[in-house]
ZAMI-563002 format. One line per 8 residues: their letters; for each residue x, y, z of C-alpha. Coordinates in steps of 0.05 Angstrom, whole numbers. Layout:
<nodes>
a) X Y Z | ...
</nodes>
This chain:
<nodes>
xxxxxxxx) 2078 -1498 5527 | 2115 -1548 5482 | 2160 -1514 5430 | 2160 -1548 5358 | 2202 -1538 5302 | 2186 -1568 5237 | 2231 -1592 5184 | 2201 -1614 5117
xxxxxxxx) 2215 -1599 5051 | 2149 -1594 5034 | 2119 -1524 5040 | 2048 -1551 5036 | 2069 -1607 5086 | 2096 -1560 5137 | 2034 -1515 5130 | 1988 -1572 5148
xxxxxxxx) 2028 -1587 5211 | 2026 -1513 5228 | 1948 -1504 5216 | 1947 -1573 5269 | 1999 -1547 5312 | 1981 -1489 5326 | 1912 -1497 5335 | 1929 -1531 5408
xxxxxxxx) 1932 -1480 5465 | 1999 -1524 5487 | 2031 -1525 5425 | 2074 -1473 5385 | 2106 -1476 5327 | 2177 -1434 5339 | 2196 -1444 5266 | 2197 -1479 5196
xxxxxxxx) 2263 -1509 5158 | 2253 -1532 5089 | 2327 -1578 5095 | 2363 -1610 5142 | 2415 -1557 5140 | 2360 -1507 5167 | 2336 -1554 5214 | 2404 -1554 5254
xxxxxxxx) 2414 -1482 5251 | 2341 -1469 5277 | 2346 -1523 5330 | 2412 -1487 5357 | 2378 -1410 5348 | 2307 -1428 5384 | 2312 -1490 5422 | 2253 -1527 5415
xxxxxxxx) 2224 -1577 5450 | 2210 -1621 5391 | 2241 -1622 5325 | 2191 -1656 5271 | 2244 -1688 5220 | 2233 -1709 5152 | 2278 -1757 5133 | 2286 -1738 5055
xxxxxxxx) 2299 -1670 5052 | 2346 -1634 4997 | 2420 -1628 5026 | 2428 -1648 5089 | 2379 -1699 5101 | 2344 -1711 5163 | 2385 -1772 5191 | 2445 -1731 5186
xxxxxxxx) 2407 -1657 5214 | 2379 -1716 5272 | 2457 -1739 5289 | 2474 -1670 5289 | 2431 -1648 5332 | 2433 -1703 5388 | 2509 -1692 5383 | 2502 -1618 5399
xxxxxxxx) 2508 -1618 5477 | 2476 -1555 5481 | 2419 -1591 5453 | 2410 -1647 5508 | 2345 -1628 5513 | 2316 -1627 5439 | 2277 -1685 5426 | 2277 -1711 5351
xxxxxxxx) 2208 -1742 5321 | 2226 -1775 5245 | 2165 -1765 5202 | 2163 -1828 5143 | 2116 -1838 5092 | 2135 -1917 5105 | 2117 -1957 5163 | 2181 -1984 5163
xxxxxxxx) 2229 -1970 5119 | 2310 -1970 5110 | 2310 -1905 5141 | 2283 -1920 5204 | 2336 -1961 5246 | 2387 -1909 5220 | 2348 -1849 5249 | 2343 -1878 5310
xxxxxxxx) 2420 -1893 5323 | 2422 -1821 5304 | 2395 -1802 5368 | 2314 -1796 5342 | 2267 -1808 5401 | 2217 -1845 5352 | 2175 -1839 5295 | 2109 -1830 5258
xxxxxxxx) 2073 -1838 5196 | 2063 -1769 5159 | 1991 -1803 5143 | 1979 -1810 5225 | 1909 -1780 5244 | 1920 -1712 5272 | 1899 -1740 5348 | 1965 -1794 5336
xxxxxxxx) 2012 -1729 5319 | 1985 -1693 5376 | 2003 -1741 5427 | 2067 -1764 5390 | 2084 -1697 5404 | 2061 -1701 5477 | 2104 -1766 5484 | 2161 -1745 5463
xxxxxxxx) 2167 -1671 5484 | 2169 -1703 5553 | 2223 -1753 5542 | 2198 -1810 5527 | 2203 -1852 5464 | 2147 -1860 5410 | 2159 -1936 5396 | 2104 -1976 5415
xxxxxxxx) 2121 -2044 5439 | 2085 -2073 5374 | 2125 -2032 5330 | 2186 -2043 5365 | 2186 -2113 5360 | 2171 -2109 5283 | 2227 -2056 5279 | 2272 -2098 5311
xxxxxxxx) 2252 -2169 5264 | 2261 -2122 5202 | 2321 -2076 5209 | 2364 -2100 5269 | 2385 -2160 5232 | 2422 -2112 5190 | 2462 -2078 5242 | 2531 -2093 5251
xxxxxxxx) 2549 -2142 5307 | 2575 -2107 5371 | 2628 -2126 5427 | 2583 -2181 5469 | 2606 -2155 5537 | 2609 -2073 5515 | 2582 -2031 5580 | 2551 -2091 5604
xxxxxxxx) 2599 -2081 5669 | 2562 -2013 5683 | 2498 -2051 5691 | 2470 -2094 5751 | 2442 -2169 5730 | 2377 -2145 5745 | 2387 -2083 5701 | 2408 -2137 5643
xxxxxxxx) 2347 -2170 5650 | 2308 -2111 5650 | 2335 -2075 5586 | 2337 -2140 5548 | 2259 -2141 5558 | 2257 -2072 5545 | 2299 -2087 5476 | 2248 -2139 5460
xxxxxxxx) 2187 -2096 5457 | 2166 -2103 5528 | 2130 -2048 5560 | 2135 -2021 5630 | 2070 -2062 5652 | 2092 -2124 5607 | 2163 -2127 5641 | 2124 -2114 5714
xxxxxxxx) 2083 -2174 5702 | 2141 -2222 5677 | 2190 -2192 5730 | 2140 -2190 5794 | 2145 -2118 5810 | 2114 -2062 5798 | 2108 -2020 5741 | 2140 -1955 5773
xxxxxxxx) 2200 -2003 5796 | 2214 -2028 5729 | 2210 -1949 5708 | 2268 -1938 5750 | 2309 -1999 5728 | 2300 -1970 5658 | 2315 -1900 5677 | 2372 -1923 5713
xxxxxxxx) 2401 -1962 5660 | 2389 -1905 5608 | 2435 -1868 5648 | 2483 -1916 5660 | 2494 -1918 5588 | 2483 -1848 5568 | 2413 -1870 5531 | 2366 -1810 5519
xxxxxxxx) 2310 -1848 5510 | 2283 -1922 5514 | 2300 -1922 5437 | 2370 -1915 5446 | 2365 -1966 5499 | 2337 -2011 5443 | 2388 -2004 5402 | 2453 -2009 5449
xxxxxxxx) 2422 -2077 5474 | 2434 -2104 5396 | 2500 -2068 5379 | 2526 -2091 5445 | 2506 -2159 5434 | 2465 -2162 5498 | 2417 -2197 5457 | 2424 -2232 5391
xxxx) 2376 -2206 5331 | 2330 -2247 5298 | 2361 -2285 5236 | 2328 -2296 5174
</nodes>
């Protein structure tokens, strides 16, 4: 059974979610929070599996509630899932250096929010290599430049290699094929380079590689 919370300030939002939600024998929604103030404070209380953010809520907005929460270390295991009304927008980038495990258009058909939830409740991040790669050309450009060699020494040249691909947009399969080797050992390269360097999730891998100036971003 995954455990969602939902955090919108919508009331007619949050029922729609629900009525979908709930309706899966999997799912269950553990509670509502109409601001990202809520959201924290429910996140500590019931300890969901997956917190459904908004990002503009009243208050505390949902980048902030998201930072919070992925700071909290009794709240390792809380996986965040940024709802937009924009593809991409400014908001994006900064939810993810908040800790947020991915995102997803509030317009997504009800099948795409299901699995989103799927995909994230078990760790993994919801950033398709197409929209990571966009992601990156858009808002990347904007971060601030990092220390070129910072936690590089934790991580084998192989390791390099492999989240460099992974910061491009690569997937699993796509860095298999250009690396010769197999998909499950380029799963453990990335898993072992996520902990190396404290990474919950293949999009905070994607975003140390840039502010650590593993690889340069894209220049307009």
């Amino acid at each position: 059974m995954i455990r969602v919370l939902l955090a919108d300030d919508q009331a007619l939002m949050r029922a729609g979610f629900r009525a979908l939600l709930d309706a899966e024998d999997n799912l269950d929604v553990v509670g509502e929070a109409a601001d990202g103030a809520a959201a924290v404070r429910l996140a500590r209380q019931l300890r969901p599996d997956v917190v459904l953010m908004d990002v503009q809520m009243p208050g505390l907005d949902g980048i902030e509630a998201t930072r919070r929460i992925s700071a909290d270390p009794g709240l390792t295991d809380v996986r965040v899932l940024i709802l937009t009304n924009y593809e991409l927008d400014a908001y994006v980038f900064a939810a993810l250096h908040a800790g947020a495990s991915g995102f997803l258009l509030k317009d997504a058909d009800p099948a795409d929010l299901l699995q989103a939830v799927a995909v994230v409740a078990r760790g993994d991040a919801l950033l398709a290599p197409t929209v990571t790669r966009t992601l990156i050309s858009e808002f990347v450009t904007a971060a601030p430049p990092g220390d070129p060699v910072a936690g590089r020494e934790v991580l084998t040249a192989r390791e390099q290699e492999i989240v460099e691909l992974v910061a491009r947009g690569l997937s699993n399969d796509e860095i298999a094929g250009r690396m010769v080797i197999s998909p499950l050992t380029a799963k453990t390269h990335v898993n072992r380079a996520m902990m190396k360097l404290h990474c919950r999730d293949r999009a905070q891998l994607v975003v140390w590689a840039y502010e650590s100036g593993l690889i340069a971003p894209r220049r307009r």
